[in-house]
Phi, psi and omega in degrees: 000337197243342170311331202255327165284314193294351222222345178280302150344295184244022172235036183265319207261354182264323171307328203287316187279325170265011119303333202254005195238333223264107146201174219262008138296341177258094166261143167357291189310329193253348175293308182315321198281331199269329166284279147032285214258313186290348203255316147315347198239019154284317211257312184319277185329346182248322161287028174238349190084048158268073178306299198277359157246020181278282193295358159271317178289346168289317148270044126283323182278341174288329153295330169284319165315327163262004169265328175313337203268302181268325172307315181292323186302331196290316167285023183054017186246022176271344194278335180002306187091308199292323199286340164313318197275297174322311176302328219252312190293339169304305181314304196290327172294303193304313167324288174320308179291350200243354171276352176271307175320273177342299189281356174271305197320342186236010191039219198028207154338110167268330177347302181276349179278311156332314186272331157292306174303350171270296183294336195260359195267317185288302165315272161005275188305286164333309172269008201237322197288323176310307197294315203300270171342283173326319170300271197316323189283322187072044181232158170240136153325198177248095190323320207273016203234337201293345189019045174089004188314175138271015202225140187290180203207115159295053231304174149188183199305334198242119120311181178271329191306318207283307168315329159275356166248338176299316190280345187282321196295279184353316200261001200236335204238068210254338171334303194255035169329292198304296171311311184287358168283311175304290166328302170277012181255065200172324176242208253333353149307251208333313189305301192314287210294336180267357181254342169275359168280287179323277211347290183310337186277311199275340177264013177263000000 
């Protein structure tokens, strides 16, 4: 939901920053890796209980993740396909490891942190099953939503912005873990059902 102003917003100061990168040891690929690495030893911290330092390595890593994107663009490598596949299987490990991380770091009930790994395995399958059809199909996402991804793109109410202020609240708001899970497993429910109503609708 927040994706299409946030990505308008920031993406004059992430060009801007990844001119400031383009040198031949900083490539597209190892910015993904440093997302990547930053974004497991994210997941590590909060399952030690290190919150303030879970959430800087959770936005450090969400920052490397958004610069790999414009530096290839900047080289001319965004059309590749590998740094795309790469980013989005990167995306999916990290996500994954910090709804995991949260939930050892805070005990008690894992049940809503399940049901966020159940709302994001099903959003996956959905946007990962569209773009595939879609591509092979010659149909588009909503192009006005897709910003240059690589992958065709499905909007909804939960994004990656609104998923990176969720997972940040976990590290800032760690009391209220459990309540904010239940919530977002509760809007992240909701995105999967409008992207398997849309997906179907736009592929018939």
């Amino acid at each position: 939901m927040l994706d299409v102003r946030a990505r308008a917003l920031l993406s004059g100061p992430l060009d801007r920053a990844a001119a400031l990168l383009d040198r031949p040891a900083v490539t597209p690929d190892r910015l993904t890796a440093l997302g990547l690495l930053t974004g497991l030893a994210s997941a590590g911290s909060a399952a030690a209980g290190w919150w303030p330092a879970a959430a800087a390595l959770w936005l450090l890593s969400r920052l490397a993740d958004g610069l790999d994107g414009p530096l290839a663009r900047r080289r001319g490598t965004a059309g590749s396909g590998a740094g795309g596949f790469l980013d989005i299987c990167a995306d999916f490990l990290v996500y994954g490891a910090f709804v995991v991380g949260v939930a050892v770091g805070m005990g008690g009930p894992a049940l809503p942190f399940l049901l966020v790994l159940l709302a994001y395995y099903v959003n996956g399958t959905v946007f990962l099953a569209f773009s595939s059809i879609a591509e092979r199909t010659g149909r588009r996402g909503d192009g006005r939503r897709s910003g240059g991804r690589s992958l065709n793109f499905l909007g909804g109410l939960a994004e990656g912005g609104e998923t990176i202020a969720v997972h940040t609240l976990w590290c800032l708001l760690p009391g209220f873990a459990h309540t904010i899970a239940w919530v977002w497993a509760a809007v992240v429910a909701v995105t999967a059902a409008h992207r398997v109503v849309t997906g179907y609708r736009q592929l018939r």
